[in-house]
TITOR-287628 format. One line per 4 residues: their letters; for each residue x, y, z of C-alpha. Coordinates in Angstrom, 2 decimals. Layout:
N
a = X,Y,Z ~ ...
***
This chain:
113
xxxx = 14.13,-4.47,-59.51 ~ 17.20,-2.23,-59.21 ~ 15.42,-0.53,-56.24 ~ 15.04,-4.09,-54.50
xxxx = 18.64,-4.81,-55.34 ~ 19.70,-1.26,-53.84 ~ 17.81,-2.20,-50.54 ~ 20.17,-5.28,-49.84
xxxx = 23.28,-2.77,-49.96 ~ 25.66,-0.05,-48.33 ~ 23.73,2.55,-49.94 ~ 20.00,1.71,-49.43
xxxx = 19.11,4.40,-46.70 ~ 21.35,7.04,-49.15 ~ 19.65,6.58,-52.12 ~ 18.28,9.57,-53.18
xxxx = 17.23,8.98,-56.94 ~ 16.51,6.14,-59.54 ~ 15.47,6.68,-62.94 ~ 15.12,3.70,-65.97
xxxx = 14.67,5.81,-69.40 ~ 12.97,3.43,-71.68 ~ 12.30,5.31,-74.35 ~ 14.22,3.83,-76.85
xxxx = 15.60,0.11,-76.82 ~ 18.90,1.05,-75.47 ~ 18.10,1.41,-72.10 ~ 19.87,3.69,-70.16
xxxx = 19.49,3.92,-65.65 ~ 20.51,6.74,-63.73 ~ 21.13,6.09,-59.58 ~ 22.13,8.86,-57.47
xxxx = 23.17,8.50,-53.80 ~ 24.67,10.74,-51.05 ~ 28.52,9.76,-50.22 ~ 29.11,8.14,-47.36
xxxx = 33.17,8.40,-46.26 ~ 35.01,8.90,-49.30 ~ 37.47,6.59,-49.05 ~ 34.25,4.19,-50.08
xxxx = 33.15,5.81,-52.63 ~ 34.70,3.00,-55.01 ~ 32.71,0.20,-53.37 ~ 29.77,2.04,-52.79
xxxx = 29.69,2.40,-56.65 ~ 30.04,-1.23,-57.19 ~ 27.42,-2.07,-55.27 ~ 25.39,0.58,-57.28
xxxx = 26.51,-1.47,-60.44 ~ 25.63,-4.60,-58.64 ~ 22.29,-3.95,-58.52 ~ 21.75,-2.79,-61.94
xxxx = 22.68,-6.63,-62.38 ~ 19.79,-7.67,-60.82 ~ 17.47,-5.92,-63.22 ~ 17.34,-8.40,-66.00
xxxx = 18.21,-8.01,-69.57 ~ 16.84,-4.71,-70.25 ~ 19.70,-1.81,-68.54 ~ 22.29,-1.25,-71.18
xxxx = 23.88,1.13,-69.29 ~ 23.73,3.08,-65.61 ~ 24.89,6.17,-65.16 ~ 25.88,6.71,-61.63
xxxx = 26.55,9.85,-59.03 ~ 26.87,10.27,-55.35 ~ 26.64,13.80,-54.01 ~ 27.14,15.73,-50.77
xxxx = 24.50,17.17,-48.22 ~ 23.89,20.34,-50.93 ~ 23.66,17.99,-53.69 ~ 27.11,18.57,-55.33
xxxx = 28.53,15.90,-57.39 ~ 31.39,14.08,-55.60 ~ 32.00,11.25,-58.27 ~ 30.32,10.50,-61.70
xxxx = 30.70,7.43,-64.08 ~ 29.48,4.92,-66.83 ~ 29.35,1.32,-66.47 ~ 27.84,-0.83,-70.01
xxxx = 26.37,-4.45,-69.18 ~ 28.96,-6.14,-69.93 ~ 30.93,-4.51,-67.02 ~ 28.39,-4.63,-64.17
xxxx = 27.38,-8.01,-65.14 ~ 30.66,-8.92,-64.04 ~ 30.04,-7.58,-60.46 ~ 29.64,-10.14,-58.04
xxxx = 28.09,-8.73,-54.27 ~ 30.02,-10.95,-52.47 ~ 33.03,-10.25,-53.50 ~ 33.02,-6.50,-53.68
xxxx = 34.77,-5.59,-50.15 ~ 37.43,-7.22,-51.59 ~ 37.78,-6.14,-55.49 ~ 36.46,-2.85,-55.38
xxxx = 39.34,-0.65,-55.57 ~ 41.62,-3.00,-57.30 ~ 39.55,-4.89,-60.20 ~ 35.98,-3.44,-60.14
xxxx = 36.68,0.17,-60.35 ~ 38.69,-0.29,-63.64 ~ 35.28,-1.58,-65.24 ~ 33.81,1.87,-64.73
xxxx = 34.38,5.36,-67.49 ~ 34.60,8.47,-67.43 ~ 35.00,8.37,-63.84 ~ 35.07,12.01,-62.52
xxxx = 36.28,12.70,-58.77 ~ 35.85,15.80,-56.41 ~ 33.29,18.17,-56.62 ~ 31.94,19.03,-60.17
x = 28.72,19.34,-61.86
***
């Protein structure tokens, strides 16, 4: 489902790695994608969190990375369900930068591991 959701995004020919971890019943999603211009890096990660949305009821949370050409971290973060529920596709060109992004944590920025 998240990979279906991806496909209808910025990010779809970038994605480089989805994985759901359902061992337990706090289900956690990873997504990592290669960067596209940084200056988009905020909406490309909403769009990331969008899709989780489309899942269903069973991500609790999605961790979430872009990296560069040699796979180096460029941005991390963590966004809970109640945060990327709140997401709304059509409406991320616009509230991206200025409403969405708050909803993510422990956003980190520039090359790191």
């Amino acid at each position: 489902a998240i990979r279906n959701a991806l496909s209808q995004t910025v990010v779809a020919s970038r994605v480089r790695e989805i994985e759901v971890n359902t061992d337990s019943d706090y289900v956690v999603a990873y997504v990592k994608w290669e960067c596209g211009d940084k200056r988009d890096i905020d909406t490309e990660a909403a769009y990331v969190a969008w899709a989780a949305s489309q899942s269903g009821e069973i991500i609790k949370v999605l961790g979430l990375w872009c990296v560069n050409s040699n796979d180096t971290k460029l941005y991390s973060a963590q966004i809970g369900r109640e945060g990327f529920m709140r997401i709304a596709k059509r409406s991320i060109p616009r509230f991206a930068r200025s409403r969405y992004v708050r909803l993510f944590q422990g956003v980190k920025r520039g090359p790191h591991k």
